[in-house]
py3Dmol code that shows the C-alpha trace and the ligand (Angstrom):
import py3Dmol

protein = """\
ATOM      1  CA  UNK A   1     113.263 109.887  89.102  1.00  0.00           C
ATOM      2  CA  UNK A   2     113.618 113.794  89.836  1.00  0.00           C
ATOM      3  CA  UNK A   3     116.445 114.619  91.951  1.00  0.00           C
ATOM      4  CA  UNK A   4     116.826 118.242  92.590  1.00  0.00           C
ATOM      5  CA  UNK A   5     120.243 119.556  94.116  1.00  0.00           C
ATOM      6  CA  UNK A   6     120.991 116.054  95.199  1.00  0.00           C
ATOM      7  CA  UNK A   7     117.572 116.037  97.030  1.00  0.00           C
ATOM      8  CA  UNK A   8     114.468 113.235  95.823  1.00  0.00           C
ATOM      9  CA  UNK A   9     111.906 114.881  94.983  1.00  0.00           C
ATOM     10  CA  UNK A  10     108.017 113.892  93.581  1.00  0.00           C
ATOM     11  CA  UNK A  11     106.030 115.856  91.205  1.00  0.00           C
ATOM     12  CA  UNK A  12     102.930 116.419  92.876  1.00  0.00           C
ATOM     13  CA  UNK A  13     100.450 118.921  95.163  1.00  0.00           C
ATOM     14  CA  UNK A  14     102.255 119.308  98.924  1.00  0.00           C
ATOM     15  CA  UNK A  15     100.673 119.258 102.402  1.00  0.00           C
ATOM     16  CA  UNK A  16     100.512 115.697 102.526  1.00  0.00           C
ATOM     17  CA  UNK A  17     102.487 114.892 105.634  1.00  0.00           C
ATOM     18  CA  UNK A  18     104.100 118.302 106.236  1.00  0.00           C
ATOM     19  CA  UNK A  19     106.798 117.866 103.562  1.00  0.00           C
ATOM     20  CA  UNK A  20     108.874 120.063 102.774  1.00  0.00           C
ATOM     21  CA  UNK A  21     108.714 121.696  99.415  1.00  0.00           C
ATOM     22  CA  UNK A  22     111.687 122.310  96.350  1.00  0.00           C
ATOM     23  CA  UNK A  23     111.499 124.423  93.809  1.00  0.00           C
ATOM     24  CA  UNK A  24     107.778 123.574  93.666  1.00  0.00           C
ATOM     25  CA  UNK A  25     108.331 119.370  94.251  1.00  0.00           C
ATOM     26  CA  UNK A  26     107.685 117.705  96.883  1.00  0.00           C
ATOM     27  CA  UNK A  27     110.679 116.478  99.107  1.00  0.00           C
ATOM     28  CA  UNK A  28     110.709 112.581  99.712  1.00  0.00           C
ATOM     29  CA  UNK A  29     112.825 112.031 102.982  1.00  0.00           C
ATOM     30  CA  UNK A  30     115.087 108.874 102.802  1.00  0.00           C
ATOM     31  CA  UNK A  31     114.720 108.858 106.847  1.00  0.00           C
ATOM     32  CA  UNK A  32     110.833 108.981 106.411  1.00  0.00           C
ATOM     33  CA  UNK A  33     110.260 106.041 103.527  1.00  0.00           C
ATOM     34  CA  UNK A  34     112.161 103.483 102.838  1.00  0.00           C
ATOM     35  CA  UNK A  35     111.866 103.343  99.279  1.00  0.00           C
ATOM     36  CA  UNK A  36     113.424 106.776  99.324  1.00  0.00           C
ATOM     37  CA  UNK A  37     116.491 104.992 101.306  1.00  0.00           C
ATOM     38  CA  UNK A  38     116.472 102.684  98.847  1.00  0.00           C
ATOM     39  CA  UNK A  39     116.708 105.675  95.806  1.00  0.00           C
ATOM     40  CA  UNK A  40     119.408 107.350  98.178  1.00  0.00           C
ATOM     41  CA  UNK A  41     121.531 104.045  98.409  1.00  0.00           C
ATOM     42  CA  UNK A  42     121.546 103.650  94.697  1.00  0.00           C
ATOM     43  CA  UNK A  43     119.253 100.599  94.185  1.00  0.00           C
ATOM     44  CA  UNK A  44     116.109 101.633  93.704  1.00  0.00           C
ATOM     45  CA  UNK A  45     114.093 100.895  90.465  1.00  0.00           C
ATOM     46  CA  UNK A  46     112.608 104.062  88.551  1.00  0.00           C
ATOM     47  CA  UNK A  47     109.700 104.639  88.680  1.00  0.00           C
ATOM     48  CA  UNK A  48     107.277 105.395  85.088  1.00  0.00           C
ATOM     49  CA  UNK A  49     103.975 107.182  84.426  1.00  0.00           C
ATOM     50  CA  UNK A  50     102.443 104.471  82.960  1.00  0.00           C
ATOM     51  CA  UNK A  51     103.037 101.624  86.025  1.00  0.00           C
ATOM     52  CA  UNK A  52     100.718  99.984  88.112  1.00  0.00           C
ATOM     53  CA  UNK A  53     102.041  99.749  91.466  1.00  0.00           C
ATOM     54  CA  UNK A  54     100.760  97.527  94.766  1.00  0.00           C
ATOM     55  CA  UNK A  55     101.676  98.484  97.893  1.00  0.00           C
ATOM     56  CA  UNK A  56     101.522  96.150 100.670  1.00  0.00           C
ATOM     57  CA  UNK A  57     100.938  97.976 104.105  1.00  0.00           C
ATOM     58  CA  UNK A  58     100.640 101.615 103.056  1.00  0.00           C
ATOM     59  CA  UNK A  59     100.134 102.674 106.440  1.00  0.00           C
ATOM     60  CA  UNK A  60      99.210 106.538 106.571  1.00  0.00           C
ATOM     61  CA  UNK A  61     100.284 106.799 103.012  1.00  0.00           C
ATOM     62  CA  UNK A  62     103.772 108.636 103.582  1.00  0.00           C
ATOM     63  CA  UNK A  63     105.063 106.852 100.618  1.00  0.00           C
ATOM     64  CA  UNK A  64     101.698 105.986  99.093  1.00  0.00           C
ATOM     65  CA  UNK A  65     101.872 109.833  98.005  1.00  0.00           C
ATOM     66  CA  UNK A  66     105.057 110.161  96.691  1.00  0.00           C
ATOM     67  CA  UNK A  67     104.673 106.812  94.615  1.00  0.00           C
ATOM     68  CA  UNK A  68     101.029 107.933  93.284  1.00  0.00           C
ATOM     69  CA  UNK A  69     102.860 111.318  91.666  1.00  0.00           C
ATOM     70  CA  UNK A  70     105.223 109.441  89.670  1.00  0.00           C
ATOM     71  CA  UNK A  71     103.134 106.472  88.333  1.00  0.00           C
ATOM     72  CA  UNK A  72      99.537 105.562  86.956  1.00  0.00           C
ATOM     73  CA  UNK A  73      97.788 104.005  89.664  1.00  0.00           C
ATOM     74  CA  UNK A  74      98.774 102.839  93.560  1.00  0.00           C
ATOM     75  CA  UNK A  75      96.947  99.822  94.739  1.00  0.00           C
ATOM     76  CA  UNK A  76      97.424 100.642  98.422  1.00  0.00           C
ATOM     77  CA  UNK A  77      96.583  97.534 101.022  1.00  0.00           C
ATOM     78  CA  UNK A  78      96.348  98.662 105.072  1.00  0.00           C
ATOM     79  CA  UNK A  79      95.085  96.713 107.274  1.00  0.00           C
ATOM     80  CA  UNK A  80      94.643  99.127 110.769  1.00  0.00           C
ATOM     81  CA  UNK A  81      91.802 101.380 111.014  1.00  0.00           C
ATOM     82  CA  UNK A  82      93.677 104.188 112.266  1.00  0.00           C
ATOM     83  CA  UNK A  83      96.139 105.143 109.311  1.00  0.00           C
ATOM     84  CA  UNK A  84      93.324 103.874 106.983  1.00  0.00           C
ATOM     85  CA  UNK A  85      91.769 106.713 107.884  1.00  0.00           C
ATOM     86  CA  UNK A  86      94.861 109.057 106.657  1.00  0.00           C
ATOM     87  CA  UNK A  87      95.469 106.676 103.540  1.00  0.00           C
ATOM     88  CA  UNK A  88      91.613 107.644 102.490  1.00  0.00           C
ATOM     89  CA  UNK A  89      92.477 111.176 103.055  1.00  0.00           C
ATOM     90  CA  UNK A  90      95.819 110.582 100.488  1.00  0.00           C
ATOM     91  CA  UNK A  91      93.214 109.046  98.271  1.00  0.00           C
ATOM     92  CA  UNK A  92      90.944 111.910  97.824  1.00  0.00           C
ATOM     93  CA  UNK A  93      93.567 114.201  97.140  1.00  0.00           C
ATOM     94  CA  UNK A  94      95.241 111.968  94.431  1.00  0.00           C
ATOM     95  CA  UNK A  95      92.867 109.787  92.355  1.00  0.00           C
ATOM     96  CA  UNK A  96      94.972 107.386  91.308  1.00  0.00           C
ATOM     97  CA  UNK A  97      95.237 105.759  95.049  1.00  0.00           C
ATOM     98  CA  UNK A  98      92.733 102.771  95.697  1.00  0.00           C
ATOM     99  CA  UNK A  99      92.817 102.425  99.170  1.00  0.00           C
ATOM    100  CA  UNK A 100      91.726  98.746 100.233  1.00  0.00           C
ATOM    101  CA  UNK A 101      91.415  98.040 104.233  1.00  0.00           C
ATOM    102  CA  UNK A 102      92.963  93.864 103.933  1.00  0.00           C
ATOM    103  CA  UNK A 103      95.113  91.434 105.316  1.00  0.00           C
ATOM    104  CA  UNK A 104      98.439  91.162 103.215  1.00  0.00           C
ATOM    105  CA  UNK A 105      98.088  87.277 103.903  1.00  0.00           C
ATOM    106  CA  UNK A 106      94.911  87.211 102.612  1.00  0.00           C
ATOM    107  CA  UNK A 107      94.978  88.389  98.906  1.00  0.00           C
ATOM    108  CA  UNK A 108      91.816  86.684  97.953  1.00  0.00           C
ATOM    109  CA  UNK A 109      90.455  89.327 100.228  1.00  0.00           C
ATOM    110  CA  UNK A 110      91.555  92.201  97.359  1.00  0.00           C
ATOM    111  CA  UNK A 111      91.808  89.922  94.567  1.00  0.00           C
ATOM    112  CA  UNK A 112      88.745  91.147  92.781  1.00  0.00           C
ATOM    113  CA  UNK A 113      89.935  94.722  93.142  1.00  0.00           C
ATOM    114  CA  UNK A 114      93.966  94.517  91.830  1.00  0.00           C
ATOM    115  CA  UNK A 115      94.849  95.043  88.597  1.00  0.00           C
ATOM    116  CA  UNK A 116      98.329  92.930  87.308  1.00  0.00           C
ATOM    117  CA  UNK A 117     100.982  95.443  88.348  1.00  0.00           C
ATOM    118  CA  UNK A 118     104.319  96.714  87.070  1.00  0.00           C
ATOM    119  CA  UNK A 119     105.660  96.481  90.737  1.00  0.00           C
ATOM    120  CA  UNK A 120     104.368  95.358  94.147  1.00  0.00           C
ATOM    121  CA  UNK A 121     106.075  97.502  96.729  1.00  0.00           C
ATOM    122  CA  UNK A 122     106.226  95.530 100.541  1.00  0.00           C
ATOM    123  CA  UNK A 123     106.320  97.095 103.773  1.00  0.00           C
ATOM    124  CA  UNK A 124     104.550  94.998 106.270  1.00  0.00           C
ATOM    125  CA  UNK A 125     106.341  94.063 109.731  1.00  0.00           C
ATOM    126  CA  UNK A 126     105.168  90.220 109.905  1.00  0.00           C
ATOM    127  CA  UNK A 127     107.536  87.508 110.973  1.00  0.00           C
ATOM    128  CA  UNK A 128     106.808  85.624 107.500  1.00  0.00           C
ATOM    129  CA  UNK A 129     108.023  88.547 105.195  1.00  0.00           C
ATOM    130  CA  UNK A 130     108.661  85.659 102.524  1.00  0.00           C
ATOM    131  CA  UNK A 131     105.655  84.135 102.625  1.00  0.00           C
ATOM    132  CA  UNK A 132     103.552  87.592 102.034  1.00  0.00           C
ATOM    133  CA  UNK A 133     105.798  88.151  98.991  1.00  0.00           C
ATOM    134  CA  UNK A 134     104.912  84.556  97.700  1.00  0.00           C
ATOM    135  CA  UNK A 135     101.221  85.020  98.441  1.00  0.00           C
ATOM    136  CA  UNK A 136     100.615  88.024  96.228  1.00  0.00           C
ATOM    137  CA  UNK A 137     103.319  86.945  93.753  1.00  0.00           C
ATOM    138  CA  UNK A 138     100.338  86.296  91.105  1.00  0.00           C
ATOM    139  CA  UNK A 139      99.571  90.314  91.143  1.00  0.00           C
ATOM    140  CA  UNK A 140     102.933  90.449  89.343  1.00  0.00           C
ATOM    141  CA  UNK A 141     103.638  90.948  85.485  1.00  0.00           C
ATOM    142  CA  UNK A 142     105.537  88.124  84.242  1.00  0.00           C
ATOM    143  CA  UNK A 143     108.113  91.239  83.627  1.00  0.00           C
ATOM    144  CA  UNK A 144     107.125  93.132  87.075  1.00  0.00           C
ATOM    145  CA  UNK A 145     109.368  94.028  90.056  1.00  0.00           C
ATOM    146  CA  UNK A 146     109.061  93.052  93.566  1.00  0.00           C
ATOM    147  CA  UNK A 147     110.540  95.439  96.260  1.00  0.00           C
ATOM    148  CA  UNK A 148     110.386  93.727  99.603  1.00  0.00           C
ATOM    149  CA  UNK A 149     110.936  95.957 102.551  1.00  0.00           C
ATOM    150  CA  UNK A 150     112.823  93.564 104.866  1.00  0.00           C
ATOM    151  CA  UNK A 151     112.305  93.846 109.228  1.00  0.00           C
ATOM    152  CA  UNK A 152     114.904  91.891 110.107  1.00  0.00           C
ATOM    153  CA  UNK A 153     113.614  91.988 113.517  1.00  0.00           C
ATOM    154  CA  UNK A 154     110.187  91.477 112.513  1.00  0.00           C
ATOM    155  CA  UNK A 155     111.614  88.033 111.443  1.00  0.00           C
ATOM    156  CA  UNK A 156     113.357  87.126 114.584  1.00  0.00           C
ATOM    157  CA  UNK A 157     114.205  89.863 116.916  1.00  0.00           C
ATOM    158  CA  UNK A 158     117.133  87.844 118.365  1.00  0.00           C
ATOM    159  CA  UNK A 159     118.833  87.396 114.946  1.00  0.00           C
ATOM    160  CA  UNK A 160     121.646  88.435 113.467  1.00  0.00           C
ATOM    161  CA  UNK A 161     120.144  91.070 110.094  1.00  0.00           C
ATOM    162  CA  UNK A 162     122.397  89.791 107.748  1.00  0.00           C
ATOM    163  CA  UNK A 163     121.735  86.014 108.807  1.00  0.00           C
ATOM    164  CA  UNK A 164     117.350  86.989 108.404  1.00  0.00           C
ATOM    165  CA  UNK A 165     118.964  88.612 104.906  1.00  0.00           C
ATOM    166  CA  UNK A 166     120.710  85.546 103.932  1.00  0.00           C
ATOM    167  CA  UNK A 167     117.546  83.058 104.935  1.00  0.00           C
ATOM    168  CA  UNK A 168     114.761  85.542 103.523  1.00  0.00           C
ATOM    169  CA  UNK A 169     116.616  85.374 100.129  1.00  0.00           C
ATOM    170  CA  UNK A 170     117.025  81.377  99.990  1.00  0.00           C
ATOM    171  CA  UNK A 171     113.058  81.842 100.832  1.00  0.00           C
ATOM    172  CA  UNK A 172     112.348  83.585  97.727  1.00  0.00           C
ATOM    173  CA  UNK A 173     114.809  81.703  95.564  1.00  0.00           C
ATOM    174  CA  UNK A 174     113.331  78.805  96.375  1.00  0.00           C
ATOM    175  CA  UNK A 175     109.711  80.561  95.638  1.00  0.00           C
ATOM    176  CA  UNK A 176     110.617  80.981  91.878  1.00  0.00           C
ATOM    177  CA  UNK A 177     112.248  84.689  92.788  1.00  0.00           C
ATOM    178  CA  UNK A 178     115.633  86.272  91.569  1.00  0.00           C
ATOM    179  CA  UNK A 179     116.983  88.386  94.348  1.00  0.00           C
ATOM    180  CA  UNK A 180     118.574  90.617  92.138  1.00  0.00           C
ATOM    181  CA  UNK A 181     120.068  92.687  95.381  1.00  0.00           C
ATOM    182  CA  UNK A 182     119.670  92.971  98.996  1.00  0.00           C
ATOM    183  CA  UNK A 183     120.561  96.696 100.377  1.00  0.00           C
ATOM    184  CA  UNK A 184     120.647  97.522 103.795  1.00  0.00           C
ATOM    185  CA  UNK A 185     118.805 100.745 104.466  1.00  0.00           C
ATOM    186  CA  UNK A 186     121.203 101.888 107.134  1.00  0.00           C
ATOM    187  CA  UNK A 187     121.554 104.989 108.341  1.00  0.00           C
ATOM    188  CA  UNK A 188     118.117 105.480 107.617  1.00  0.00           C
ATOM    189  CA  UNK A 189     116.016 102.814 108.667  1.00  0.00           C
ATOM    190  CA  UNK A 190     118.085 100.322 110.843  1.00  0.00           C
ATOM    191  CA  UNK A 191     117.832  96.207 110.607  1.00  0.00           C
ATOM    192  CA  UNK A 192     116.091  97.314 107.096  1.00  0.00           C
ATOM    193  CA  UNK A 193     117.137  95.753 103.873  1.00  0.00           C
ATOM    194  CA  UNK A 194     115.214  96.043 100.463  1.00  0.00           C
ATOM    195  CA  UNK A 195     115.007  92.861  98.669  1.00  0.00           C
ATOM    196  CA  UNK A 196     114.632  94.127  94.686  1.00  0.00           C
ATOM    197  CA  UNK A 197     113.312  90.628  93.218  1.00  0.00           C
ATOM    198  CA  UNK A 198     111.935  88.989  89.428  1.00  0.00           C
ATOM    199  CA  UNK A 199     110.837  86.555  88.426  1.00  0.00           C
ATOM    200  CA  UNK A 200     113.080  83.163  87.622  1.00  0.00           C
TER     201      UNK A 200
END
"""
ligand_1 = """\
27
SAM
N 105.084 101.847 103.947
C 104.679 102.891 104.864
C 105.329 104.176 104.435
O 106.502 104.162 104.039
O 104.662 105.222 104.457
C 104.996 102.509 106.290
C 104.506 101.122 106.603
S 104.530 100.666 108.300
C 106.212 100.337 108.581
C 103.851 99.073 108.199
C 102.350 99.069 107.974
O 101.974 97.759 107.584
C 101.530 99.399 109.221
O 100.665 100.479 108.945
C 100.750 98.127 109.509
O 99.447 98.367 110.004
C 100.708 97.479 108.125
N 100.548 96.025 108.142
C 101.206 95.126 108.910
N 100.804 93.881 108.635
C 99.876 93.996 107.650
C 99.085 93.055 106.941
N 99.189 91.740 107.182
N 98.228 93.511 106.009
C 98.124 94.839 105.752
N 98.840 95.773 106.392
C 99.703 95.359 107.327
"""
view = py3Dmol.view(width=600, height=400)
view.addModel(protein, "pdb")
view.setStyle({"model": 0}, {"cartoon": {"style": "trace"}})
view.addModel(ligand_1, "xyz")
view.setStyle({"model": 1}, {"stick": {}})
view.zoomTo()
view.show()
């Protein structure tokens, strides 16, 4: 990963979301992506030119962008119209974004268009978190890395984090996943934890 002064940074063209630019790289804002929390709290997994990524509710592509200038290609899944529209914009500008307008829980909807990927990257606020990761676990290289963006509150809004944490992780176990570690994303994203997963 590029770090620049202490700041994350991507390699690629600006004017994306109104980033701010570094020394000619983009600036990737820990309180706007989560997977740049992650990278700021120490646990994030690097990122290589030659990876396939999919990236489960890409949303206007924020992230999308900054992912697509450090890797191959971005499989990018959204499922509302409105930041599809922004995500296909992101996709014009950098060719190696597929946008694909499906249902997370449905992967047989994108099946025919997904690659097997180095990593599939999760963001999706749906109370069954663990059972989107299991769903679209056959995308993954028997090698591959799951990142699961965690809602707590998306889970159970009444719930202690650390208790949705704790169950999410049994989830996965139990699903044939390592849980390799679970990092809460605070102060940038509260009730947030990434979930950085393997396979058994
Ligand atoms: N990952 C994005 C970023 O960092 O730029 C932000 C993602 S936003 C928190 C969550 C997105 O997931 C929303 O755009 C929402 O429409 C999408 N989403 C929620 N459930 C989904 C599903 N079942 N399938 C596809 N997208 C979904």
């Amino acid at each position: 990963m590029i770090w620049i002064d202490g700041v994350l940074v991507s390699p690629g063209e600006g004017g994306v979301y109104g980033e701010r630019m570094l020394k000619d790289h983009r600036v990737w804002d820990p309180r706007r992506s989560k997977l740049a929390a992650l990278f700021a709290k120490g646990g994030g997994r690097d990122l290589d030119p030659q990876m396939r990524i999919l990236y489960l509710g890409a949303a206007n592509g924020t992230t999308v962008s900054h992912v697509a200038d450090y890797v191959e290609s971005v499989y990018a899944v959204e499922f509302a119209p409105r930041p599809m529209q922004d995500l296909i914009e992101v996709a014009r500008r950098r060719k190696n974004v597929v946008p694909i307008m499906a249902d997370a829980t449905h992967p047989v909807e994108y099946a025919p268009l997904v690659e097997e990927v180095d990593m599939v990257i999760q963001d999706v606020a749906q109370p069954d978190q663990a059972g989107i990761v299991l769903a679209n676990l056959p995308f993954l290289k028997q090698d591959g890395v799951y990142i699961l963006m965690l809602k707590t509150r998306s889970v159970d809004v009444r719930a202690d984090p650390d208790a949705v944490i704790t169950a999410t992780v049994r989830n996965l176990e139990a699903g044939g996943l390592k849980v390799h570690a679970a990092t809460r994303l605070e102060p940038f994203h509260r009730d947030h934890a990434a979930l950085v997963c393997t396979r058994k």
